[in-house]
C-alpha positions as YAML, in Angstrom:
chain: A
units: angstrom
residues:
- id: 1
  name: UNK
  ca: [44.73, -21.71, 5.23]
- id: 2
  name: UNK
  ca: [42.40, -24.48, 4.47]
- id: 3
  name: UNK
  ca: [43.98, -27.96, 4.60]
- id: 4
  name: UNK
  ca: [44.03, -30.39, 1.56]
- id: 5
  name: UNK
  ca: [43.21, -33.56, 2.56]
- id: 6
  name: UNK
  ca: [44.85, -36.28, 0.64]
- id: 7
  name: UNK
  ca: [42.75, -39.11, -1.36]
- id: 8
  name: UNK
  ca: [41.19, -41.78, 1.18]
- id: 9
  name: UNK
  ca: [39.68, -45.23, 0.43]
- id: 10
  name: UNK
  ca: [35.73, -45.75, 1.72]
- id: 11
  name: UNK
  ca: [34.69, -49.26, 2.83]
- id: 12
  name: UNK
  ca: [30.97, -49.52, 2.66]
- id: 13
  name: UNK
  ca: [27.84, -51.44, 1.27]
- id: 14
  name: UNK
  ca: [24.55, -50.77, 2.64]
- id: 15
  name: UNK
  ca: [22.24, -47.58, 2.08]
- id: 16
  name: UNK
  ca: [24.09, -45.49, 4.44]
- id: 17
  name: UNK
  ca: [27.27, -46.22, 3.07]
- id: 18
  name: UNK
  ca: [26.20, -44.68, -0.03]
- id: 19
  name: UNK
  ca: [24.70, -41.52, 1.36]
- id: 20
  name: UNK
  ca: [27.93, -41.02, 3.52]
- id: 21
  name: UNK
  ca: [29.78, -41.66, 0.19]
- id: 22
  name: UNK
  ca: [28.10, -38.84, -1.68]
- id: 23
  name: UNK
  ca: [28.81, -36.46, 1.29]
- id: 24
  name: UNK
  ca: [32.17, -37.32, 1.94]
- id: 25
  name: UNK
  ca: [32.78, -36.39, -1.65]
- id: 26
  name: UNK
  ca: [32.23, -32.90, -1.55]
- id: 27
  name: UNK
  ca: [34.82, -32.50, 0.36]
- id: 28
  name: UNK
  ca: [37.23, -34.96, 0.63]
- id: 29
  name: UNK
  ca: [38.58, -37.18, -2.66]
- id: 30
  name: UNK
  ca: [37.94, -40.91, -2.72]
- id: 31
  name: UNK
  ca: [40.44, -42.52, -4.75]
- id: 32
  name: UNK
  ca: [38.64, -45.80, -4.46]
- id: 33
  name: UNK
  ca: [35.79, -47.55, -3.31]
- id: 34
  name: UNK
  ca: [35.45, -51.00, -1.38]
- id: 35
  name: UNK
  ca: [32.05, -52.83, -1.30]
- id: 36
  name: UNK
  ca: [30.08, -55.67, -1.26]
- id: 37
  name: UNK
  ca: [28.77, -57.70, -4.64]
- id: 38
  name: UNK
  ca: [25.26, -56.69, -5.38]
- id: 39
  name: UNK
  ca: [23.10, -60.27, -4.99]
- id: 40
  name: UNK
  ca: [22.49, -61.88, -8.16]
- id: 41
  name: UNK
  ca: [18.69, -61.58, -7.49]
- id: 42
  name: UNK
  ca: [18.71, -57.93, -7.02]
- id: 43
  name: UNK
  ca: [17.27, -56.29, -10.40]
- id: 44
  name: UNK
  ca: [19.24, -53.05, -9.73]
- id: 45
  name: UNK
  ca: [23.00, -52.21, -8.55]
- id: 46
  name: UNK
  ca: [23.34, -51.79, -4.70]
- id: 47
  name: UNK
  ca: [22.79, -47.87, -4.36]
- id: 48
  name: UNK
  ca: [26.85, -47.39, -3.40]
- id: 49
  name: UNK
  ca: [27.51, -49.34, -6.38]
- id: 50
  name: UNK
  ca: [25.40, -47.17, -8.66]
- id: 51
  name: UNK
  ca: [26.52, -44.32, -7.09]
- id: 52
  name: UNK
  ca: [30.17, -44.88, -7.43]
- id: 53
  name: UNK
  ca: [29.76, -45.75, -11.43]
- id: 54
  name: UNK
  ca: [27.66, -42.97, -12.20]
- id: 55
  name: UNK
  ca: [30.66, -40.61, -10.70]
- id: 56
  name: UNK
  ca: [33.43, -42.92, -12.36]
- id: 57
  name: UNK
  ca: [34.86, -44.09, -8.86]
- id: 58
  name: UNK
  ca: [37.22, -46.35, -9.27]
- id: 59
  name: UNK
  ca: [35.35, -49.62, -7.45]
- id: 60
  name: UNK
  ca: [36.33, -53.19, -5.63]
- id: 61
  name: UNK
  ca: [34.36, -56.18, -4.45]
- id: 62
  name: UNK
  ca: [35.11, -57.81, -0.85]
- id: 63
  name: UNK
  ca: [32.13, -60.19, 0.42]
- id: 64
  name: UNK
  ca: [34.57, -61.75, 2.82]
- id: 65
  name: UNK
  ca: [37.26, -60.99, 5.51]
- id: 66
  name: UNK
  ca: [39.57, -63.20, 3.40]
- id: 67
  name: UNK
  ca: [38.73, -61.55, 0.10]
- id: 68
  name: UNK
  ca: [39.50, -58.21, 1.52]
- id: 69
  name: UNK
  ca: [43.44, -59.47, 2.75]
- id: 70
  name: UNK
  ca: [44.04, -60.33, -0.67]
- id: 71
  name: UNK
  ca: [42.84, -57.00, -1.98]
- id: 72
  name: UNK
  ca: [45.79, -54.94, -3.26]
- id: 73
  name: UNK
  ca: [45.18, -51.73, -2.14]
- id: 74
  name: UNK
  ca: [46.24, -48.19, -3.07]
- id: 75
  name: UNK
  ca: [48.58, -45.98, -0.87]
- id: 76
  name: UNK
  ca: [45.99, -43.39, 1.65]
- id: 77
  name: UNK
  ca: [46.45, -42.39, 5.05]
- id: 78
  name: UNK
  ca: [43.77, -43.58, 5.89]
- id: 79
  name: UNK
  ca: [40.61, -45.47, 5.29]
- id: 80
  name: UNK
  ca: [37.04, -44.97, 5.94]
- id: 81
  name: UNK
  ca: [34.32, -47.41, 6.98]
- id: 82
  name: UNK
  ca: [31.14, -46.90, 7.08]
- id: 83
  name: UNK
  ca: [28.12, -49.92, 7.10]
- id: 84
  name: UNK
  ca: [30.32, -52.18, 5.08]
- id: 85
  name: UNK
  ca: [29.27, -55.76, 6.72]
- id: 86
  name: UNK
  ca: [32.97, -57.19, 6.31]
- id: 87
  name: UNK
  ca: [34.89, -58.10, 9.41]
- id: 88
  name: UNK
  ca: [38.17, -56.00, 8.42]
- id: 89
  name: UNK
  ca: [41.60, -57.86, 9.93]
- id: 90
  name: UNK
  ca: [44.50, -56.61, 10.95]
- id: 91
  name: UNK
  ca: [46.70, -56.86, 8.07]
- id: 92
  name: UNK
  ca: [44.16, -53.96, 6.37]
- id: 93
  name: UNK
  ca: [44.55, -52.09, 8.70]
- id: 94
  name: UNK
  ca: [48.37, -52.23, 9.31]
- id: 95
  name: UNK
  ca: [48.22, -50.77, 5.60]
- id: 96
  name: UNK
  ca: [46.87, -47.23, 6.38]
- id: 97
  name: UNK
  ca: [49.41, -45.42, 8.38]
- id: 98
  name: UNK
  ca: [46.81, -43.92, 10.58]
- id: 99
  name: UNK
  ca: [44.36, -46.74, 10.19]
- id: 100
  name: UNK
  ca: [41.01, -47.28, 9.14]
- id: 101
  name: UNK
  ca: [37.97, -44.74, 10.89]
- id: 102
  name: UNK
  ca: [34.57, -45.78, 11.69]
- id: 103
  name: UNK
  ca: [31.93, -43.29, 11.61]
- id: 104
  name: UNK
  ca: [29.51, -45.83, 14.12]
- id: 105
  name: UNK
  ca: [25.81, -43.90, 14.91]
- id: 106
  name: UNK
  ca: [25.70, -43.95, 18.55]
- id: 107
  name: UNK
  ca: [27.79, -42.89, 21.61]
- id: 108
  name: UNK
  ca: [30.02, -45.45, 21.93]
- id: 109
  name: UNK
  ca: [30.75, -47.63, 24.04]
- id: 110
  name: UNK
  ca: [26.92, -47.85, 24.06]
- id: 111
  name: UNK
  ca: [25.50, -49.94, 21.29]
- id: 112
  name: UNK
  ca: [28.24, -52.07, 19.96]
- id: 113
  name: UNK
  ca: [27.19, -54.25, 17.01]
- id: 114
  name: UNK
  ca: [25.24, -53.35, 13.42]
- id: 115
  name: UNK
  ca: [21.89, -51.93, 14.76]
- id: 116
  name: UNK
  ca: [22.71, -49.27, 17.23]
- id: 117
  name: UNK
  ca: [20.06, -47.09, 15.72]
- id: 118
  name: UNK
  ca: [17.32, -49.26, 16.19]
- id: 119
  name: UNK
  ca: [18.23, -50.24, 19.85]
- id: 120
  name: UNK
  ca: [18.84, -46.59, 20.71]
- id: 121
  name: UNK
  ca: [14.80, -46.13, 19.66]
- id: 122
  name: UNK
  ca: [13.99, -48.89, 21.31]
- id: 123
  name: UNK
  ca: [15.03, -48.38, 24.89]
- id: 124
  name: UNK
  ca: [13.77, -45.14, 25.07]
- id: 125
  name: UNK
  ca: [16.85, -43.04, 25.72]
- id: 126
  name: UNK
  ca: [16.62, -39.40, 25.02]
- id: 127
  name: UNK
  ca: [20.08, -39.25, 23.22]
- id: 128
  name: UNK
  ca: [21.90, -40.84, 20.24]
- id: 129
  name: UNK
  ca: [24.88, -39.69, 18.38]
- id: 130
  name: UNK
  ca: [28.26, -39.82, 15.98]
- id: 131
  name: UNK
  ca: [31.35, -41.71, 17.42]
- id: 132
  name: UNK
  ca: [34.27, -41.31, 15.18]
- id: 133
  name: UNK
  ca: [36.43, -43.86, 16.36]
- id: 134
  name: UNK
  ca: [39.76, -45.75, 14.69]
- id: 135
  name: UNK
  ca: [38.69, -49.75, 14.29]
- id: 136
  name: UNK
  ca: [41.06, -52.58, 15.92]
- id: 137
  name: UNK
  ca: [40.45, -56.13, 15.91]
- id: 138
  name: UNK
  ca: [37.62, -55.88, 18.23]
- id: 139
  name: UNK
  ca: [33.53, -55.08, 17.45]
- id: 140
  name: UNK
  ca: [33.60, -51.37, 18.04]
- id: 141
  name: UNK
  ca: [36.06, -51.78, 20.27]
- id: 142
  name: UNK
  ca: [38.92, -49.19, 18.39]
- id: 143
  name: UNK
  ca: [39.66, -45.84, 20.31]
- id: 144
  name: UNK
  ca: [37.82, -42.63, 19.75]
- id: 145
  name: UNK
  ca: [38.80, -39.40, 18.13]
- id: 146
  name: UNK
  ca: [35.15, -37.76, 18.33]
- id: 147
  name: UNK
  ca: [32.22, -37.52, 19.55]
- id: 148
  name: UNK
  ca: [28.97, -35.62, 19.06]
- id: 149
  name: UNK
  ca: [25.11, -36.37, 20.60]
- id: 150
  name: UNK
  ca: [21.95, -35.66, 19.14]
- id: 151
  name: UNK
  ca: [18.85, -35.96, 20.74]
- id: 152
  name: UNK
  ca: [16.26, -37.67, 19.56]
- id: 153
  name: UNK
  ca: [12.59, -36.43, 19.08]
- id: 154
  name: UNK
  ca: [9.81, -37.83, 20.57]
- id: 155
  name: UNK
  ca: [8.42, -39.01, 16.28]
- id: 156
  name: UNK
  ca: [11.91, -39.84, 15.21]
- id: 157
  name: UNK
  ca: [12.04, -43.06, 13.83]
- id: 158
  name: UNK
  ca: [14.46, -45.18, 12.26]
- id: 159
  name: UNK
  ca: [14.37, -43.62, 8.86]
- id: 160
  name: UNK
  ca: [14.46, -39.60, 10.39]
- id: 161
  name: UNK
  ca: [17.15, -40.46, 12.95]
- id: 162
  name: UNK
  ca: [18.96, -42.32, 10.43]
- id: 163
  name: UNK
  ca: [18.80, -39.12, 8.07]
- id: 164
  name: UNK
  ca: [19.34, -36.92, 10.96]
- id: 165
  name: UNK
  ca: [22.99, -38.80, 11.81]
- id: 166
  name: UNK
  ca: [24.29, -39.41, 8.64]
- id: 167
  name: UNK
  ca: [24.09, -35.45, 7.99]
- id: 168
  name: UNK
  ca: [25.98, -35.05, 11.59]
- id: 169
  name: UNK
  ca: [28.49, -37.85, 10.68]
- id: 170
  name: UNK
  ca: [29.75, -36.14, 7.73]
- id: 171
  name: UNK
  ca: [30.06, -33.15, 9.44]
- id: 172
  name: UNK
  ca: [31.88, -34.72, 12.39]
- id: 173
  name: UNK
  ca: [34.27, -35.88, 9.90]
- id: 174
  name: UNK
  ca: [34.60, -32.50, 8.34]
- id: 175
  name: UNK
  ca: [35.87, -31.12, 11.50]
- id: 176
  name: UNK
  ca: [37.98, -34.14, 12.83]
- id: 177
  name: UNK
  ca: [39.88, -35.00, 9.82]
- id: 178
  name: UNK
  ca: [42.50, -32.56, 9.28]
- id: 179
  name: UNK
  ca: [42.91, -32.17, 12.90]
- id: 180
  name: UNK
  ca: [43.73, -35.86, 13.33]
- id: 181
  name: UNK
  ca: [45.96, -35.80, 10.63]
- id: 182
  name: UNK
  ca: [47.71, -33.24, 12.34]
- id: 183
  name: UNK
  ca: [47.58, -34.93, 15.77]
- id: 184
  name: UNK
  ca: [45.69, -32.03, 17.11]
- id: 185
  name: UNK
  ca: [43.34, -35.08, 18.41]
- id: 186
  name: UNK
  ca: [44.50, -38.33, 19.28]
- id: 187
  name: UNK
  ca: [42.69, -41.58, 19.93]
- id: 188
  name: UNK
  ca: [41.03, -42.19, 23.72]
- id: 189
  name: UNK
  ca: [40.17, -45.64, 24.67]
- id: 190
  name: UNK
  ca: [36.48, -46.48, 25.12]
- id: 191
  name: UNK
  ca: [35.20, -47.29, 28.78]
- id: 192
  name: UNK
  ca: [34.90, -50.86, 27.62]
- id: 193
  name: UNK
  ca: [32.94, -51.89, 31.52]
- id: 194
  name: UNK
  ca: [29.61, -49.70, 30.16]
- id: 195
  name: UNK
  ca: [29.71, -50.92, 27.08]
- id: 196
  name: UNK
  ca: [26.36, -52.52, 25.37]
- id: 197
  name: UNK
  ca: [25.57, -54.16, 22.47]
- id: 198
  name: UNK
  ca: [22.71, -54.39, 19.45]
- id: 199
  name: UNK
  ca: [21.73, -57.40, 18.31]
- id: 200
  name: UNK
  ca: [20.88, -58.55, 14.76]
- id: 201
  name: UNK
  ca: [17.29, -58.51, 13.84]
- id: 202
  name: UNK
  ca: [14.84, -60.99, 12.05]
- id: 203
  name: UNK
  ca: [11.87, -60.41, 10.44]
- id: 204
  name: UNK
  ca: [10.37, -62.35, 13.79]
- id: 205
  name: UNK
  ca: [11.46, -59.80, 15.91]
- id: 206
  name: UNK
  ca: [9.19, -56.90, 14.33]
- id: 207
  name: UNK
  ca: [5.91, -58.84, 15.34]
- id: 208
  name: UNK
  ca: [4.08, -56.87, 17.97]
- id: 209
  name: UNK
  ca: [3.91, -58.94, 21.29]
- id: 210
  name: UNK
  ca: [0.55, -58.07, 23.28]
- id: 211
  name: UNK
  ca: [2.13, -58.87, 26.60]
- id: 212
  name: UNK
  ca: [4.36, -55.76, 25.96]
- id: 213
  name: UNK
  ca: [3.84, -52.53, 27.66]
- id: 214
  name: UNK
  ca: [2.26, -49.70, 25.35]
- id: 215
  name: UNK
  ca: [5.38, -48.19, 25.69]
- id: 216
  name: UNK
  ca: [7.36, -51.05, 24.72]
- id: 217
  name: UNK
  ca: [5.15, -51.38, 21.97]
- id: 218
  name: UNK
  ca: [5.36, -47.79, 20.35]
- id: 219
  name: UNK
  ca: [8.86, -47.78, 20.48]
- id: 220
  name: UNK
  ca: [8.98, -50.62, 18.50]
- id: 221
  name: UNK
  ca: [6.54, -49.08, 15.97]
- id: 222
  name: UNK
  ca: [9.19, -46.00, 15.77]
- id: 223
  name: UNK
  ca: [12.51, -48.60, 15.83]
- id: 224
  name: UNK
  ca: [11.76, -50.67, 13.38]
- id: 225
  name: UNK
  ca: [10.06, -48.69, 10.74]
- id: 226
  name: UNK
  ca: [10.94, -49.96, 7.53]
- id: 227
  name: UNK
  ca: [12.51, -52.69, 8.80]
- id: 228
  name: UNK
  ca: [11.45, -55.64, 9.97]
- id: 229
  name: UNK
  ca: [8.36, -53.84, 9.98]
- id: 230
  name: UNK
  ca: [6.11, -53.77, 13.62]
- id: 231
  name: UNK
  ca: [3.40, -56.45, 12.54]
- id: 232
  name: UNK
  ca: [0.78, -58.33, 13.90]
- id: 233
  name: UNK
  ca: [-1.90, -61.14, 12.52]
- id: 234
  name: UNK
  ca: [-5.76, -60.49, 13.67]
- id: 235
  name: UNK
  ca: [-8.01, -62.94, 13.06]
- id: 236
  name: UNK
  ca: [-5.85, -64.35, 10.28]
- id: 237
  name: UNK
  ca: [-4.90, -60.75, 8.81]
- id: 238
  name: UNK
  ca: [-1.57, -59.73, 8.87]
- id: 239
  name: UNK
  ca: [-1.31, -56.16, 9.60]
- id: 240
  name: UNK
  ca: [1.74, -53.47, 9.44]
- id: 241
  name: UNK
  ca: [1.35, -50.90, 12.08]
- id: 242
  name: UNK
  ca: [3.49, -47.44, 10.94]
- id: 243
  name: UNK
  ca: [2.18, -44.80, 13.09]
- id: 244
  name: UNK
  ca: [1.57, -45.49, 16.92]
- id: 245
  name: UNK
  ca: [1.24, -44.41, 20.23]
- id: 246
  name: UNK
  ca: [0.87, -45.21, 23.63]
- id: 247
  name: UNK
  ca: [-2.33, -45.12, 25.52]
- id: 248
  name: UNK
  ca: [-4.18, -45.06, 28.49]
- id: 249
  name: UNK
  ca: [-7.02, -46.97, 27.17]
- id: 250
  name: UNK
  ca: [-7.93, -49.80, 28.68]
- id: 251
  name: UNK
  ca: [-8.58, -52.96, 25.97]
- id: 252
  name: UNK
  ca: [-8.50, -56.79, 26.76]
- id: 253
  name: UNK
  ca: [-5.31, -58.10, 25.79]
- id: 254
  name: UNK
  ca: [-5.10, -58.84, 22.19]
- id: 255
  name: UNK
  ca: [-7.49, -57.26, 21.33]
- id: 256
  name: UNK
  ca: [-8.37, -54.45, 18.43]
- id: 257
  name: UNK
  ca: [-10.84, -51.89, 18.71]
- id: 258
  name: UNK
  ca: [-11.50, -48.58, 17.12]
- id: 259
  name: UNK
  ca: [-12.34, -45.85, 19.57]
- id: 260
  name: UNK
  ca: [-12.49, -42.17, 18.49]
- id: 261
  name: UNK
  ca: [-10.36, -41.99, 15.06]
- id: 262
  name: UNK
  ca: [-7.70, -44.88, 16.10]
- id: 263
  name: UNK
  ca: [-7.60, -48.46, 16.20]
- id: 264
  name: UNK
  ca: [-6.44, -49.57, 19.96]
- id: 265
  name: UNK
  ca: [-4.27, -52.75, 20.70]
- id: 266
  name: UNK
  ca: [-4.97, -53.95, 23.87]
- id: 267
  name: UNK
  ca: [-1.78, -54.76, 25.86]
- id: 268
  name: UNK
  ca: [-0.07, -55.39, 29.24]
- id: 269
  name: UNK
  ca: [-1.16, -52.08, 30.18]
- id: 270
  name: UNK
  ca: [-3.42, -49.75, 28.15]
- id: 271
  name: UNK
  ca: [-3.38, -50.24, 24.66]
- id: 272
  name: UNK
  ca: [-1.13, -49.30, 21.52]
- id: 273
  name: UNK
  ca: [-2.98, -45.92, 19.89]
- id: 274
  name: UNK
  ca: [-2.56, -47.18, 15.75]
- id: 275
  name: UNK
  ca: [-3.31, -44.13, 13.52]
- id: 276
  name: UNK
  ca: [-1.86, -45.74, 10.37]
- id: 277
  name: UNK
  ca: [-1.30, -49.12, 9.21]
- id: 278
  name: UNK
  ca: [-0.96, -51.53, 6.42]
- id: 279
  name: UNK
  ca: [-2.89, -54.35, 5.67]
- id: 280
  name: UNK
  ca: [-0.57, -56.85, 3.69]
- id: 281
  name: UNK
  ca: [-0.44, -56.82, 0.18]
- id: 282
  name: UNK
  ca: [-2.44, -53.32, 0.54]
- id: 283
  name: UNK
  ca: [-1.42, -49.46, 0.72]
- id: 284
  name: UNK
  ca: [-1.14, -47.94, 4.23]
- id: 285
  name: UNK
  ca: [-4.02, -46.20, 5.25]
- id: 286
  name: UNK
  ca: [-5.67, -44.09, 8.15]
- id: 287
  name: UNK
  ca: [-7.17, -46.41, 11.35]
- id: 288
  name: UNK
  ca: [-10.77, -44.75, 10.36]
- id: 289
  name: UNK
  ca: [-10.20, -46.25, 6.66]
- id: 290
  name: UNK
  ca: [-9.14, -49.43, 8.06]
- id: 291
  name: UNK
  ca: [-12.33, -49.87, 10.39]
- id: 292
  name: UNK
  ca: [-14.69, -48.56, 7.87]
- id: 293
  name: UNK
  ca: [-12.97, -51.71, 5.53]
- id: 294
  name: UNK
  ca: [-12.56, -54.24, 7.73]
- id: 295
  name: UNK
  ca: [-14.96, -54.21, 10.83]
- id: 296
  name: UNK
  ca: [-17.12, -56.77, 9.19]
- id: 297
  name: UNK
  ca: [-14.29, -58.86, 8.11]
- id: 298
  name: UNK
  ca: [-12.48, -59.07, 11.06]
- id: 299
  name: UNK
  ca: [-15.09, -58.49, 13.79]
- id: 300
  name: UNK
  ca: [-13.88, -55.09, 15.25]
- id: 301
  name: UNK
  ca: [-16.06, -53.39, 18.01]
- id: 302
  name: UNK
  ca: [-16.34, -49.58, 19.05]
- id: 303
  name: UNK
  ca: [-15.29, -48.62, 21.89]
...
């Protein structure tokens, strides 16, 4: 007999909040939602906001840790968090009976911290994955209750991974829910000695850094697609690189050339192979649209 799950509360703000929302909802009730103020500057509602209105879901605002203690909450068994951006304390917790559970996108204790998709791309590893895991006062610290990898394809970038492990969070939830409920799983603690953490990004930390392996380089094209964007200025033109890869090629350092249908970046060793970027305030385009636009303009050689 399939088990009814009781109402739960979701804590969440950012894009993947609301996706997780919307899938948690098909098959588990919500009896209230718990998010962050859209920003005053922001034309439209935040998409969770939008998302919970449009489905008349009850909805709360907590920007702050202290905002959120003097929430009164409803009665669940437990809560769910998911890319909220709130520091939740103790005395939240201590209201669910079986505490609050974090659906975090990587294999913890790897990746710690509020970017562990974009470090996971970025050090090359072959694996991500879902960690389930019940939050205590501690950064990803909380014991786990599941587990699940993924691997990651050699394209994947931050968007398609992120797609790719919000679909396998909700069903990791599916399956652990009523079995934790029913203590059929109970919480391990994390090997906290192998743990590593992500770091917040700036919009510095997307600009591409010649002195980089082509490796380095193309991972960082993949990583932080989107956002901050993998960037670079040539004489005086900023440019968005969104498709790369790694070559063999050998180019000066700093560099651009266009050599068969690409534009190569020379780096520390070989160069980065750009098939598609963005010139700012343009569209994207191909690297043979690019050159046949700007070789005059910025001096670009064939190779």
């Amino acid at each position: 007999m399939k088990q009814t799950l009781k109402p739960t509360i979701f804590f969440g703000s950012g894009p993947v909040a609301a996706k997780s929302l919307a899938l948690l909802r098909v098959w588990h009730p919500v009896s209230l939602v718990v998010t962050k103020r859209t920003p005053s500057h922001h034309k439209e509602p935040a998409p969770i906001e939008l998302y919970a209105k449009t489905n008349n879901l009850p909805i709360t605002y907590a920007d702050t840790k202290q905002e959120l203690d003097e929430l009164s909450l409803p009665d669940a068994n437990y809560g769910i968090v998911i890319d909220y951006g709130v520091i939740i304390s103790e005395h939240v917790i201590q209201h669910f009976p079986r505490g609050i559970i974090n659906s975090h996108f990587s294999l913890l204790p790897q990746w710690r911290g509020a970017d562990p998709i974009t470090y996971a791309l970025l050090s090359g590893q072959s694996q991500s994955g879902v960690s389930l895991m019940i939050i205590d006062k501690g950064m990803d610290t909380g014991p786990l209750i599941a587990t699940k990898a993924l691997p990651i394809a050699a394209n994947d970038t931050n968007q398609t991974l992120t797609e790719k492990l919000l679909l396998l969070s909700d069903k990791l939830l599916q399956a652990t829910l009523p079995r934790y409920v029913q203590s059929e799983v109970l919480p391990t603690p994390q090997p906290h000695t192998i743990a590593t953490y992500s770091q917040k990004l700036t919009k510095q930390s997307g600009i591409l850094n010649s002195n980089k392996l082509a490796s380095e380089l193309a991972r960082e094209v993949r990583a932080f697609a989107g956002w901050p964007g993998s960037r670079l200025c040539y004489n005086n033109v900023w440019l968005t690189v969104t498709q790369a890869v790694a070559s063999n090629l050998a180019v000066p350092v700093g560099t651009l050339v266009f050599h068969g249908s690409a534009l190569h970046y020379g780096c520390k060793n070989g160069s980065l192979q750009i098939t598609e970027l963005q010139p700012a305030g343009k569209n994207k385009m191909s690297a043979t649209a690019f050159y046949n636009g700007y070789a005059h303009k910025l001096s670009l050689t064939k190779m």
